[in-house]
N, CA and C atoms of all chains as a GROMACS GRO file, in nm:
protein
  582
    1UNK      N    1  11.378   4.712   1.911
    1UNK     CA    2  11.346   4.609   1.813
    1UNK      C    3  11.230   4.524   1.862
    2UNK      N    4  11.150   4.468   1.794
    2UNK     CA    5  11.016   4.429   1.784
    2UNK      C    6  11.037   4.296   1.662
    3UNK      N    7  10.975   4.180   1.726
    3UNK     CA    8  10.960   4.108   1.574
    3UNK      C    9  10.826   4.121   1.544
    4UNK      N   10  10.823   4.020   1.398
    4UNK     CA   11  10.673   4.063   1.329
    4UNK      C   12  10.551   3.994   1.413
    5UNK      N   13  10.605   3.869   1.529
    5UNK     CA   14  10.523   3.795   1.573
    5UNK      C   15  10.509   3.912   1.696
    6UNK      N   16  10.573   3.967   1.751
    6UNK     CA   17  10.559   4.018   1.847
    6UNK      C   18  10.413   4.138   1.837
    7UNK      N   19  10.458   4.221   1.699
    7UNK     CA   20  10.386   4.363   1.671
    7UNK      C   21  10.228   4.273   1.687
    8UNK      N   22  10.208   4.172   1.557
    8UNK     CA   23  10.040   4.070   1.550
    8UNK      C   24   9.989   4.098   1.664
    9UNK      N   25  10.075   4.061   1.798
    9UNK     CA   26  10.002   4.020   1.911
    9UNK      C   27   9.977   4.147   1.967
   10UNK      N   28  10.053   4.235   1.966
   10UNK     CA   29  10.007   4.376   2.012
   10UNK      C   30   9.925   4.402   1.964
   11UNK      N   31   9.872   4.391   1.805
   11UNK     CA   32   9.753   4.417   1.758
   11UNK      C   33   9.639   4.350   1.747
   12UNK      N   34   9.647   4.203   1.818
   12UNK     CA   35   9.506   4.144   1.820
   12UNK      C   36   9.473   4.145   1.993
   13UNK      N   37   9.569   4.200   2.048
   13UNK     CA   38   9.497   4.241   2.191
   13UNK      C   39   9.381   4.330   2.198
   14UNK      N   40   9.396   4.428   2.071
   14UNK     CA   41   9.270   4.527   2.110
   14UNK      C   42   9.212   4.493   1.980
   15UNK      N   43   9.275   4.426   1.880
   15UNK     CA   44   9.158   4.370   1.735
   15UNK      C   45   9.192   4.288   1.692
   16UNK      N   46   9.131   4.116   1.785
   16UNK     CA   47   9.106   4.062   1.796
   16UNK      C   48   9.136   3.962   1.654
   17UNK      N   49   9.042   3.992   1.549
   17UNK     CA   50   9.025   3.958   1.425
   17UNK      C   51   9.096   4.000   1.327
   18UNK      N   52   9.217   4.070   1.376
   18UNK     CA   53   9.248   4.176   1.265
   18UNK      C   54   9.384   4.015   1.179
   19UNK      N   55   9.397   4.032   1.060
   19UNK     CA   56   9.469   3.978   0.992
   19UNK      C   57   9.556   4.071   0.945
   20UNK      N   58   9.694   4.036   0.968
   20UNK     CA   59   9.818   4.098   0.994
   20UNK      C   60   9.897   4.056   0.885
   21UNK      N   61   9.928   4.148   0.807
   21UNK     CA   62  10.087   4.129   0.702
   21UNK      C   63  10.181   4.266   0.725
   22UNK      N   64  10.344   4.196   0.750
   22UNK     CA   65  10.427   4.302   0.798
   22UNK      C   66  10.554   4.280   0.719
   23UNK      N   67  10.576   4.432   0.683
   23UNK     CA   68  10.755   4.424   0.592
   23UNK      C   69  10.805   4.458   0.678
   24UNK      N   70  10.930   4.395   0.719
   24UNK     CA   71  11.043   4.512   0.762
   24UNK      C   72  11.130   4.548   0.655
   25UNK      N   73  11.069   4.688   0.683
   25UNK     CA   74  11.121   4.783   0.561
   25UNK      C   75  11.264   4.825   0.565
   26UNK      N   76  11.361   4.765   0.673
   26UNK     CA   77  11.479   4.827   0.639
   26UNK      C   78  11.563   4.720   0.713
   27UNK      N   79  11.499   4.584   0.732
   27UNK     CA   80  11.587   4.496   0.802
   27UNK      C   81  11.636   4.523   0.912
   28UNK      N   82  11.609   4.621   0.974
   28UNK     CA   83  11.655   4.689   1.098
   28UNK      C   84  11.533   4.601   1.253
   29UNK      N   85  11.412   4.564   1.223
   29UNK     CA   86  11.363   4.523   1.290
   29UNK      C   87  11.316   4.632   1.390
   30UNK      N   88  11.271   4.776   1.334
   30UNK     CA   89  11.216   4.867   1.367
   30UNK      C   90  11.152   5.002   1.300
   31UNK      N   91  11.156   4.952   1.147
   31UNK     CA   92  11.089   5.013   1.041
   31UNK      C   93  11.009   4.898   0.999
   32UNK      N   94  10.872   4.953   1.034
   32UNK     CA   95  10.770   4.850   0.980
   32UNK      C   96  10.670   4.884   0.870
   33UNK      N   97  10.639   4.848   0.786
   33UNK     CA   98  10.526   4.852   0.719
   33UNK      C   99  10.393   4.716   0.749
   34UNK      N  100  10.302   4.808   0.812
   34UNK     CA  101  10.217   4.717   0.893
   34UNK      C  102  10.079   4.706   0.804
   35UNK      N  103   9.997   4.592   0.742
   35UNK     CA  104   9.879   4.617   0.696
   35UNK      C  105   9.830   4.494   0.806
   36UNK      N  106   9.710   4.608   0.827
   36UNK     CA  107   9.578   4.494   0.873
   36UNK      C  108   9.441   4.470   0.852
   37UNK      N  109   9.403   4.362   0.816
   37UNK     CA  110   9.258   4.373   0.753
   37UNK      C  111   9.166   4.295   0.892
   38UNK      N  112   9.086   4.419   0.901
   38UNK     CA  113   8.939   4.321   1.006
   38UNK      C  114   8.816   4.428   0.978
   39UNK      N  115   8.741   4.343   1.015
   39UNK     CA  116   8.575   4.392   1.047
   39UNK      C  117   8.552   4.503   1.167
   40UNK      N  118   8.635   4.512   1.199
   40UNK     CA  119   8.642   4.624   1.295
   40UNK      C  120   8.657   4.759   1.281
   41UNK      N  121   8.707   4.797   1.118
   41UNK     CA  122   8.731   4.904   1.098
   41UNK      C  123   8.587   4.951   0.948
   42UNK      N  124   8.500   4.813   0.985
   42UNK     CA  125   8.361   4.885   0.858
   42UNK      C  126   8.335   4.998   0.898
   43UNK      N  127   8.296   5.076   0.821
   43UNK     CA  128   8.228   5.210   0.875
   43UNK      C  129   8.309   5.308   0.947
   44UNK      N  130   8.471   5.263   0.995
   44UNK     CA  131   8.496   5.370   1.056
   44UNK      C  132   8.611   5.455   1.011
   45UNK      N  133   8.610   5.604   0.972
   45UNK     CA  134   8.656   5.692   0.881
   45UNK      C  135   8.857   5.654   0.924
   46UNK      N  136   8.868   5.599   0.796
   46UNK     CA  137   9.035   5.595   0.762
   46UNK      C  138   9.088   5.616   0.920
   47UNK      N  139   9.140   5.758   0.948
   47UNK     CA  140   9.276   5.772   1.005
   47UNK      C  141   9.200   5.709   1.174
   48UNK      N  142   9.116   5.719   1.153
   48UNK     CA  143   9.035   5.627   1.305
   48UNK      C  144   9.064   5.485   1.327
   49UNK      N  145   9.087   5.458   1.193
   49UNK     CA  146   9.115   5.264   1.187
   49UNK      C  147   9.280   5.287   1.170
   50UNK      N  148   9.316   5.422   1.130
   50UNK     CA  149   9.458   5.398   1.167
   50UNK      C  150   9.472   5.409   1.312
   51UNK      N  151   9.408   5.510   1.402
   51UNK     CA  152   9.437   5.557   1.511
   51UNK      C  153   9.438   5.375   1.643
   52UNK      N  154   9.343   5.341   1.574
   52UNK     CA  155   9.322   5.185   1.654
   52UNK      C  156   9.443   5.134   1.599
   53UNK      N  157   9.502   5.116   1.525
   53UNK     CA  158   9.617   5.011   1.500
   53UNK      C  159   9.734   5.050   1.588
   54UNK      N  160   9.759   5.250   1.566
   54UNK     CA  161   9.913   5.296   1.641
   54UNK      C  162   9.860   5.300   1.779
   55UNK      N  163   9.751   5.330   1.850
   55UNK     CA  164   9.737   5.290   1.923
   55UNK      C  165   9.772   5.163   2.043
   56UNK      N  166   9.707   5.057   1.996
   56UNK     CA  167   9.787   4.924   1.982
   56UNK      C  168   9.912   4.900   2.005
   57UNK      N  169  10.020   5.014   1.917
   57UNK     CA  170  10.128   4.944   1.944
   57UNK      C  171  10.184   5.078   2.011
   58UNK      N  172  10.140   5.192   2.051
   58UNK     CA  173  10.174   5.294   2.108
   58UNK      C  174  10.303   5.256   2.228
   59UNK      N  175  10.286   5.185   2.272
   59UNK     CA  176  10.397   5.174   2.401
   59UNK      C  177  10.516   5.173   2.324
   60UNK      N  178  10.467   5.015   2.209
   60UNK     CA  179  10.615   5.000   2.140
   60UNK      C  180  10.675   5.103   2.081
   61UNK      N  181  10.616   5.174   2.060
   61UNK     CA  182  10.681   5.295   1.960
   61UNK      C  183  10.704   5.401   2.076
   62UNK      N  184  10.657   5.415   2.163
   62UNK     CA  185  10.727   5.504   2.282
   62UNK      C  186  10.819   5.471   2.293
   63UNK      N  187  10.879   5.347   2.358
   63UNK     CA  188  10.983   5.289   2.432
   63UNK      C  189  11.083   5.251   2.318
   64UNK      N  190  11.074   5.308   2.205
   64UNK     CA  191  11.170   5.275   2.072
   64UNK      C  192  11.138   5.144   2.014
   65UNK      N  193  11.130   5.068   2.060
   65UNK     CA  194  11.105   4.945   1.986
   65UNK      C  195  11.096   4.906   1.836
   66UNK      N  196  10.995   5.015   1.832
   66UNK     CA  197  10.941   5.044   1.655
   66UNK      C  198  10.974   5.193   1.674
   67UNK      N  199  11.040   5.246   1.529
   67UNK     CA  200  11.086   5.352   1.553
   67UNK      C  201  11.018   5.445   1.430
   68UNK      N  202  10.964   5.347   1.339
   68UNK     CA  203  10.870   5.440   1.232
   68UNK      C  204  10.813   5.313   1.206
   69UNK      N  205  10.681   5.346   1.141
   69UNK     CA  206  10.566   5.207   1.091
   69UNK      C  207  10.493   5.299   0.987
   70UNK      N  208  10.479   5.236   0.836
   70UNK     CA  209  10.359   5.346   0.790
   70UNK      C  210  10.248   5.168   0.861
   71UNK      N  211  10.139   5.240   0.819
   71UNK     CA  212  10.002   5.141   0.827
   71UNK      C  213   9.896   5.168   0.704
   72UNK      N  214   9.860   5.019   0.718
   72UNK     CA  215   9.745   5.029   0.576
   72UNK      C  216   9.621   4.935   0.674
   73UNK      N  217   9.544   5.025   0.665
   73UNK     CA  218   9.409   4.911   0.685
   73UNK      C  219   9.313   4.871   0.581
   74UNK      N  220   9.280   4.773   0.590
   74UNK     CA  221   9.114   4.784   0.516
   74UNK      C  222   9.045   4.626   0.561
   75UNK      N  223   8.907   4.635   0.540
   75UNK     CA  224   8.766   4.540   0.561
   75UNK      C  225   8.814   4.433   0.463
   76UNK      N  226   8.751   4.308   0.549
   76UNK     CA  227   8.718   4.203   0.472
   76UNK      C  228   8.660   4.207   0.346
   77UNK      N  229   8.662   4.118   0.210
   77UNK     CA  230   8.568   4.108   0.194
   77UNK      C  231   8.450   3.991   0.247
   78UNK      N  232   8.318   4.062   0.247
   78UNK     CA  233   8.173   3.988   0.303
   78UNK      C  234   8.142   3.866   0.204
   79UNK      N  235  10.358   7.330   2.916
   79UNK     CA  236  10.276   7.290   2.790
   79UNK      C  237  10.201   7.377   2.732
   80UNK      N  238  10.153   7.451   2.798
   80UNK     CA  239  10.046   7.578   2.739
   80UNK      C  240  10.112   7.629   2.640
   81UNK      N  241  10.249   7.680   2.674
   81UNK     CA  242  10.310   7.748   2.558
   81UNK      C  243  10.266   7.705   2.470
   82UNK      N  244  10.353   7.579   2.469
   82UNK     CA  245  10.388   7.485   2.353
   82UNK      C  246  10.259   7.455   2.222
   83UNK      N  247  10.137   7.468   2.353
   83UNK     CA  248   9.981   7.416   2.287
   83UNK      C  249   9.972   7.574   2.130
   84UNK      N  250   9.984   7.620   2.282
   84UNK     CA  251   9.985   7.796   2.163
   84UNK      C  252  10.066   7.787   2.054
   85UNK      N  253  10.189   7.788   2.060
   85UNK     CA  254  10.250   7.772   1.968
   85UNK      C  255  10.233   7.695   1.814
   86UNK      N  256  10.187   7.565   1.856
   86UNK     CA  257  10.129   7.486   1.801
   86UNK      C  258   9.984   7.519   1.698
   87UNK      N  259   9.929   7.610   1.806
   87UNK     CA  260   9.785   7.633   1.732
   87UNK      C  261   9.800   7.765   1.677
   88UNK      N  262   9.912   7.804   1.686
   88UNK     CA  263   9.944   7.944   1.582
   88UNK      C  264   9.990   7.914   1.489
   89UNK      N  265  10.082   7.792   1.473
   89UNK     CA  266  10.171   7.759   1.366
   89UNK      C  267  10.070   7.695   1.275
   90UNK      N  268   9.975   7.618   1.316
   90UNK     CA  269   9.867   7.542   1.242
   90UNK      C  270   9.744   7.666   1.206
   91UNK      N  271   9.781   7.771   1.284
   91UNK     CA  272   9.656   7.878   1.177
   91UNK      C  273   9.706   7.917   1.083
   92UNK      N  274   9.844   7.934   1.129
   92UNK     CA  275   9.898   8.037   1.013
   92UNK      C  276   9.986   8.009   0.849
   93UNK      N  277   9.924   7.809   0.888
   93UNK     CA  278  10.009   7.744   0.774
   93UNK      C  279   9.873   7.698   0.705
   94UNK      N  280   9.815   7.677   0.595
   94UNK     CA  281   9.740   7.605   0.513
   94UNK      C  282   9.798   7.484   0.507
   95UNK      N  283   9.885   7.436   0.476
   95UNK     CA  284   9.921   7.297   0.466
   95UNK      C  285  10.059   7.285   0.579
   96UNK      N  286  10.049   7.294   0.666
   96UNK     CA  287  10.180   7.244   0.759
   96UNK      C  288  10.237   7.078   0.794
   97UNK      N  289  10.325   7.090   0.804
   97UNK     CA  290  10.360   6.913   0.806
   97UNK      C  291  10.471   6.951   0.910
   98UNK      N  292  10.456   6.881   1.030
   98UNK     CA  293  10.553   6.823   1.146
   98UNK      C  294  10.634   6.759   1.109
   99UNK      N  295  10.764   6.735   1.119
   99UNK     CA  296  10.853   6.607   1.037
   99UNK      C  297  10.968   6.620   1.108
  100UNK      N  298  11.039   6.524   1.070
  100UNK     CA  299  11.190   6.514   1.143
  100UNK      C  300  11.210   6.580   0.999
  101UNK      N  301  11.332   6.653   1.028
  101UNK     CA  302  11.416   6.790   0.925
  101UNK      C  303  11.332   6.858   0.875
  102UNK      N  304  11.395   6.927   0.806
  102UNK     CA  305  11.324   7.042   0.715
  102UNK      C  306  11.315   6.960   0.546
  103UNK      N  307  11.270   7.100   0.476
  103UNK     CA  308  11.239   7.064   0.332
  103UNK      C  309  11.326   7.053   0.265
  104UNK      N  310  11.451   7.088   0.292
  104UNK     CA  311  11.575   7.086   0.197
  104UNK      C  312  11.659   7.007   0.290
  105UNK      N  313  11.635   6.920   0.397
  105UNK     CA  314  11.698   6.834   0.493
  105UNK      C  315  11.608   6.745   0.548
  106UNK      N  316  11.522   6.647   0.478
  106UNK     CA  317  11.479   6.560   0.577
  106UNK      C  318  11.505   6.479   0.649
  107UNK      N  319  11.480   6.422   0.759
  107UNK     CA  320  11.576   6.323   0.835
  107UNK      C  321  11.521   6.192   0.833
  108UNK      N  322  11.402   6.194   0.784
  108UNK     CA  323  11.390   6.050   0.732
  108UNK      C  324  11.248   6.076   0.652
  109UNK      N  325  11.287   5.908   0.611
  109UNK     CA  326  11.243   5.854   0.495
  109UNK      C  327  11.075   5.923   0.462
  110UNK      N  328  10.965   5.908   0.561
  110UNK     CA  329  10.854   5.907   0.549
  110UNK      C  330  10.833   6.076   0.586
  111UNK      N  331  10.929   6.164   0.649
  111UNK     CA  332  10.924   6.279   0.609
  111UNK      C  333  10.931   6.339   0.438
  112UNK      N  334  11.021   6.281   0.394
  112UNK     CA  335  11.073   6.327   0.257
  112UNK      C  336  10.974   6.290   0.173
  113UNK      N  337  10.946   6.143   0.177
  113UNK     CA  338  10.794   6.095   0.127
  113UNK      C  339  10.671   6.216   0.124
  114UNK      N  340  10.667   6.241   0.258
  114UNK     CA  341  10.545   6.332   0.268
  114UNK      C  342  10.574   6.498   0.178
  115UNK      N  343  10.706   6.503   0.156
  115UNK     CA  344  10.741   6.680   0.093
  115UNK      C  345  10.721   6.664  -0.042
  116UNK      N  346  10.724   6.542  -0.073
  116UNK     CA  347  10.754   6.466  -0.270
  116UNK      C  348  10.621   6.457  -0.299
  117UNK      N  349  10.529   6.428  -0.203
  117UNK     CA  350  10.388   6.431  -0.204
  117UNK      C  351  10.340   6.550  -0.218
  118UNK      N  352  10.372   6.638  -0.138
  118UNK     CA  353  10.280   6.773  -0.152
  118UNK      C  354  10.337   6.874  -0.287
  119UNK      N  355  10.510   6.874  -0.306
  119UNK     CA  356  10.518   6.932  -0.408
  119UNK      C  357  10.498   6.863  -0.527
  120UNK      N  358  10.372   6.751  -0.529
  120UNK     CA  359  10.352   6.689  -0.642
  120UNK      C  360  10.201   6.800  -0.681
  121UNK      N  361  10.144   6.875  -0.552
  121UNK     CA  362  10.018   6.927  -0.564
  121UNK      C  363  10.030   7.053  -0.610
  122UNK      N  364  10.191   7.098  -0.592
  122UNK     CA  365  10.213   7.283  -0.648
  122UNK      C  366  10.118   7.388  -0.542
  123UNK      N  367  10.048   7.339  -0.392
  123UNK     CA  368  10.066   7.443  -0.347
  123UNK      C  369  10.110   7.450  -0.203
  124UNK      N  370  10.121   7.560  -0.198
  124UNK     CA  371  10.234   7.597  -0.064
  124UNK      C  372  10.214   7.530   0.058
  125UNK      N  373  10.355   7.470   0.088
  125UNK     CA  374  10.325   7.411   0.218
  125UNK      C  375  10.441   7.454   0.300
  126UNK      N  376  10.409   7.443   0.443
  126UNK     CA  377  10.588   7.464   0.518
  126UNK      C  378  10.554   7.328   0.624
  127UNK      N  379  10.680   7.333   0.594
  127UNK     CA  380  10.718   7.219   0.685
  127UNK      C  381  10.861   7.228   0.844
  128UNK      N  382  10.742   7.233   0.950
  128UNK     CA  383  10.840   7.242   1.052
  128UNK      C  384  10.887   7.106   1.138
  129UNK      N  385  11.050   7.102   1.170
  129UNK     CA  386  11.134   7.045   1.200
  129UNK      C  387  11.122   6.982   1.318
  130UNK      N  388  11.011   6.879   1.427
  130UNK     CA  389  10.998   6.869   1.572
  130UNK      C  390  11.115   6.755   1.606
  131UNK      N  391  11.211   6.706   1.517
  131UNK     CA  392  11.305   6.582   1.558
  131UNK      C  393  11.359   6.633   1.714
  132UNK      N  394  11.420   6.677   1.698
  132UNK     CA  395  11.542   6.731   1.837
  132UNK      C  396  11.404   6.777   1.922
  133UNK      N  397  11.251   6.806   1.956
  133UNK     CA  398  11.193   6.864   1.997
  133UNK      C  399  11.090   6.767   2.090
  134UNK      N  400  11.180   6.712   2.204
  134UNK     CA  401  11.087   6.613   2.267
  134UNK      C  402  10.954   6.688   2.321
  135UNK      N  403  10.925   6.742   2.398
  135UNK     CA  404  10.807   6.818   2.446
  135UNK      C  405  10.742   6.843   2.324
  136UNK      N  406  10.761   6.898   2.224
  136UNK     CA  407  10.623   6.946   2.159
  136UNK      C  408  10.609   6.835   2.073
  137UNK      N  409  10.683   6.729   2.088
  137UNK     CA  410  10.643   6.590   2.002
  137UNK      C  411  10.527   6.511   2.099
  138UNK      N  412  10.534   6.544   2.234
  138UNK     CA  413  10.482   6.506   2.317
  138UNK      C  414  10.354   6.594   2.301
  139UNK      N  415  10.333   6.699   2.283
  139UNK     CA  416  10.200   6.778   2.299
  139UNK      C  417  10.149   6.740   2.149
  140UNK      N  418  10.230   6.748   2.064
  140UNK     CA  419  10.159   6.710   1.903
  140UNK      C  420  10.104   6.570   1.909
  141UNK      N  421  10.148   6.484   1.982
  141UNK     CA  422  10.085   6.331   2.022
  141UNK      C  423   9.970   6.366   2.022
  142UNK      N  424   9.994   6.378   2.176
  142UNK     CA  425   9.848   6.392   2.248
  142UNK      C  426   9.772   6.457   2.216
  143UNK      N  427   9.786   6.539   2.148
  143UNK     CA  428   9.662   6.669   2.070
  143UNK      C  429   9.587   6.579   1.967
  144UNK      N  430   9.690   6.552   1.890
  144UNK     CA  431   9.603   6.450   1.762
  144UNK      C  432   9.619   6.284   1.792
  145UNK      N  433   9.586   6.257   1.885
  145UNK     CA  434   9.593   6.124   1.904
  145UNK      C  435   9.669   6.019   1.830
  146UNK      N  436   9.784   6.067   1.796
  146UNK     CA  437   9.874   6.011   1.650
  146UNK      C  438  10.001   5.977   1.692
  147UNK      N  439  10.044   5.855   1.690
  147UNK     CA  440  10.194   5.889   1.763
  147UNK      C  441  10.264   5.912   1.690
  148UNK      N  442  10.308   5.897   1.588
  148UNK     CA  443  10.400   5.934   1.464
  148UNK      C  444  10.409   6.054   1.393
  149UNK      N  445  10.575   6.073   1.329
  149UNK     CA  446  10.563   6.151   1.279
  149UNK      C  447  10.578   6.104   1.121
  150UNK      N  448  10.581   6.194   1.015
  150UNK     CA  449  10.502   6.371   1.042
  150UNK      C  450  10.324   6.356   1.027
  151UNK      N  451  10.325   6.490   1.062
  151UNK     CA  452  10.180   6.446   1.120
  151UNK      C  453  10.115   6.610   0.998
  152UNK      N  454  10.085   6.595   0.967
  152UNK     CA  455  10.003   6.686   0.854
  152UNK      C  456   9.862   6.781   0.890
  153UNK      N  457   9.842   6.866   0.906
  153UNK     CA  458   9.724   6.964   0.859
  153UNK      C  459   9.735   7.039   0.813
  154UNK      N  460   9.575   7.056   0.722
  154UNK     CA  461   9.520   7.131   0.614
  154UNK      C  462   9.424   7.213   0.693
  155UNK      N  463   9.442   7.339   0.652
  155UNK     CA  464   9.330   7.473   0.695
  155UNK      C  465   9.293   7.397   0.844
  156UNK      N  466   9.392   7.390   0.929
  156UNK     CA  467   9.361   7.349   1.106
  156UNK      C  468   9.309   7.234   1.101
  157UNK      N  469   9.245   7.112   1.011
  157UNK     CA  470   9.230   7.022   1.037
  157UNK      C  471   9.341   6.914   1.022
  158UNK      N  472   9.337   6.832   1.098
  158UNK     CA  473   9.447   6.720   1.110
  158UNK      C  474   9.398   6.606   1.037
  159UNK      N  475   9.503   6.590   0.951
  159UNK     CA  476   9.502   6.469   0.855
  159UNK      C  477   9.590   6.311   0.897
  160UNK      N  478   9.656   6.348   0.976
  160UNK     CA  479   9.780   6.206   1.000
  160UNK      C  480   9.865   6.210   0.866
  161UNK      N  481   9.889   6.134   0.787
  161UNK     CA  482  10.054   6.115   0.738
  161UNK      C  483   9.960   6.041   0.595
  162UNK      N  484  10.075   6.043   0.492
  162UNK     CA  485  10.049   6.014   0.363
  162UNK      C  486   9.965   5.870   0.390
  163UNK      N  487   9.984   5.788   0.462
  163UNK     CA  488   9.872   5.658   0.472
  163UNK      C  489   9.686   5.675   0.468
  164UNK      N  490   9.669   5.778   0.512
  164UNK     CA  491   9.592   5.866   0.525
  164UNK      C  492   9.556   5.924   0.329
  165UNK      N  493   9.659   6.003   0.353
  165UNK     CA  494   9.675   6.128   0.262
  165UNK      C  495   9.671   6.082   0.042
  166UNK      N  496   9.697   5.946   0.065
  166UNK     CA  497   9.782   5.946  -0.030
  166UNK      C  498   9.583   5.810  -0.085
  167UNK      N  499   9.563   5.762   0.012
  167UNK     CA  500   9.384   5.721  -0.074
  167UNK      C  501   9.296   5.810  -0.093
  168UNK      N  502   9.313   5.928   0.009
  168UNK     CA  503   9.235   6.031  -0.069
  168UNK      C  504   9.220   6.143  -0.160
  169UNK      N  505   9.389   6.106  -0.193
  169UNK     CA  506   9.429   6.189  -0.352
  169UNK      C  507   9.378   6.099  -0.422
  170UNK      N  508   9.356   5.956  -0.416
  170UNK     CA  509   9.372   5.882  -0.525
  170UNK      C  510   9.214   5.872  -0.538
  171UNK      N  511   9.097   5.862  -0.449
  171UNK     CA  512   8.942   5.918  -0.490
  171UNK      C  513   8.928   6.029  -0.522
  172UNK      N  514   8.995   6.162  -0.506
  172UNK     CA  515   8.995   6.310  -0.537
  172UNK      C  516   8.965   6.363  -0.448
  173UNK      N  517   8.920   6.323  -0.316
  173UNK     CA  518   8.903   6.375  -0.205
  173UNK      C  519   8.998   6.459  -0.175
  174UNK      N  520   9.118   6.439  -0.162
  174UNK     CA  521   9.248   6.576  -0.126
  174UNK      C  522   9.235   6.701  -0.206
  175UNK      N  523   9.205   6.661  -0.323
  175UNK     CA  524   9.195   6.778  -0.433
  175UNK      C  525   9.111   6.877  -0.401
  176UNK      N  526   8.952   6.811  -0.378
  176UNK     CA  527   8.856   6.889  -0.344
  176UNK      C  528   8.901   6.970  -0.163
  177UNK      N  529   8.979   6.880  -0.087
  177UNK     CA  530   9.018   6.985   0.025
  177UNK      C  531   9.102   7.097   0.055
  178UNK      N  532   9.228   7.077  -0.093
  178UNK     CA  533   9.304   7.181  -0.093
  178UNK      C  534   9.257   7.253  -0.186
  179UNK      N  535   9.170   7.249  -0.292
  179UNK     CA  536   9.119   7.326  -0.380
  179UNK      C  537   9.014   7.429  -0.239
  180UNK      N  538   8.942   7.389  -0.177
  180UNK     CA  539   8.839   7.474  -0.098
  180UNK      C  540   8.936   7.559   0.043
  181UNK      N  541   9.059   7.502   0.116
  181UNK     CA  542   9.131   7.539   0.140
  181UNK      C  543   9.205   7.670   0.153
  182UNK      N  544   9.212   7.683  -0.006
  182UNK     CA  545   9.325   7.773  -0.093
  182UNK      C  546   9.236   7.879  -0.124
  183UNK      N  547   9.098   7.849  -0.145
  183UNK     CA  548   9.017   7.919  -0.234
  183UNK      C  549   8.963   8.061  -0.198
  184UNK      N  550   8.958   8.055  -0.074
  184UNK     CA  551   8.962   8.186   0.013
  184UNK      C  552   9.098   8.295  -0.020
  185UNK      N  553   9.203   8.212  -0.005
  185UNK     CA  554   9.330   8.315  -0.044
  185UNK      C  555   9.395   8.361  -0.148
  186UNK      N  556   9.300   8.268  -0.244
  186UNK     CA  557   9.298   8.338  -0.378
  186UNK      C  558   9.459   8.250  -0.462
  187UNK      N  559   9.484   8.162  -0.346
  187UNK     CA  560   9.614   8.093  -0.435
  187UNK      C  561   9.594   7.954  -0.512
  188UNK      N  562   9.674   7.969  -0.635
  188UNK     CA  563   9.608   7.827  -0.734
  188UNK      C  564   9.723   7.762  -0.719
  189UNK      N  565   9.732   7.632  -0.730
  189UNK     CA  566   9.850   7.563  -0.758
  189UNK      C  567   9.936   7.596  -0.861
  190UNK      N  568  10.097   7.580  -0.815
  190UNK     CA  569  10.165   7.643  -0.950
  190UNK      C  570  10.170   7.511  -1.018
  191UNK      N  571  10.175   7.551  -1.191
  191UNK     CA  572  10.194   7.429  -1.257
  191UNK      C  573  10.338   7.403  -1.288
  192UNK      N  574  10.385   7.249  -1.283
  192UNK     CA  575  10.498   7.194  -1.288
  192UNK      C  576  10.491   7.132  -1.405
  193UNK      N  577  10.627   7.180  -1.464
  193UNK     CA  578  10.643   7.077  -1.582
  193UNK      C  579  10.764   6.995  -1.578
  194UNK      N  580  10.694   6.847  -1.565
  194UNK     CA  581  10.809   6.755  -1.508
  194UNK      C  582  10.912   6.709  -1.677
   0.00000   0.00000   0.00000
């Protein structure tokens, strides 16, 4: 189990800017539905700006913590 | 691991649309597996879908191969797609269409039509 404050911080360790909204999708506190929006992912092809997010939380999801997450990214708008 | 790599890269030649998942197609074991089978038989063409839940090692080599930690993990004609998050904006520009249409097109198979 993982809370939602916990996952944010896993994900602004490596993106910084990223703005974070999270469901827990099954009240379980390890089915997440994770969106994050930053400038970090302009220009770079979909499952790459996914790969930076599971990345990110890769340990947690090794070590069970998070046990499924879908993810949504997308850019600011400028 | 070698096996396992082989294995892997036989099962992904020899499938046009393969999907990694916890259960099978008539048993999924979760949610975002079943998601992903409701998805593809929304496209009418052939996909198989193999079972890696109980399969720690080759969940471990399917990681690390596609840099993806999750499952199920999807490819089309040997390329790796990741999971309906992925899959499901580029049905919705037509991008998927045009990849399983060019895909298929070699083997001469059309999507079957469904009448819901």
């Amino acid at each position: 189990m993982i809370d939602e404050a916990g996952i944010t911080e896993l994900i602004r360790v490596k993106i910084p800017d990223a703005q974070v909204r999270i469901t827990d999708l099954t009240g379980t506190m390890d089915h997440y539905d994770i969106r994050v929006r930053s400038a970090a992912f302009k220009g770079v092809p979909l499952i790459d700006a996914h790969r930076m997010v599971s990345n990110a939380l890769r340990e947690a999801h090794a070590d069970g913590r998070i046990h499924a997450m879908q993810i949504k990214t997308d850019v600011p708008e400028s | 691991m070698n096996e396992i790599r082989e294995k892997i890269d036989k099962e992904v030649a020899e499938n046009t649309i393969l999907v990694y998942g916890k259960g099978t197609k008539d048993a999924p074991q979760c949610g975002f597996t079943l998601e992903t089978i409701e998805f593809f038989n929304h496209f009418g063409y052939p996909f198989q879908v193999i079972d890696v839940l109980q399969d720690t090692s080759k969940r471990q080599v399917l990681a690390e191969m596609t840099d993806w930690p999750t499952l199920p993990k999807v490819f089309i004609a040997g390329k790796f797609y990741g999971d309906t998050d992925i899959l499901l904006p580029m049905a919705q520009n037509g991008e998927l269409q045009k990849v399983l249409e060019d895909a298929f097109a070699g083997k001469g198979i059309k999507p079957t039509v469904k009448l819901h």
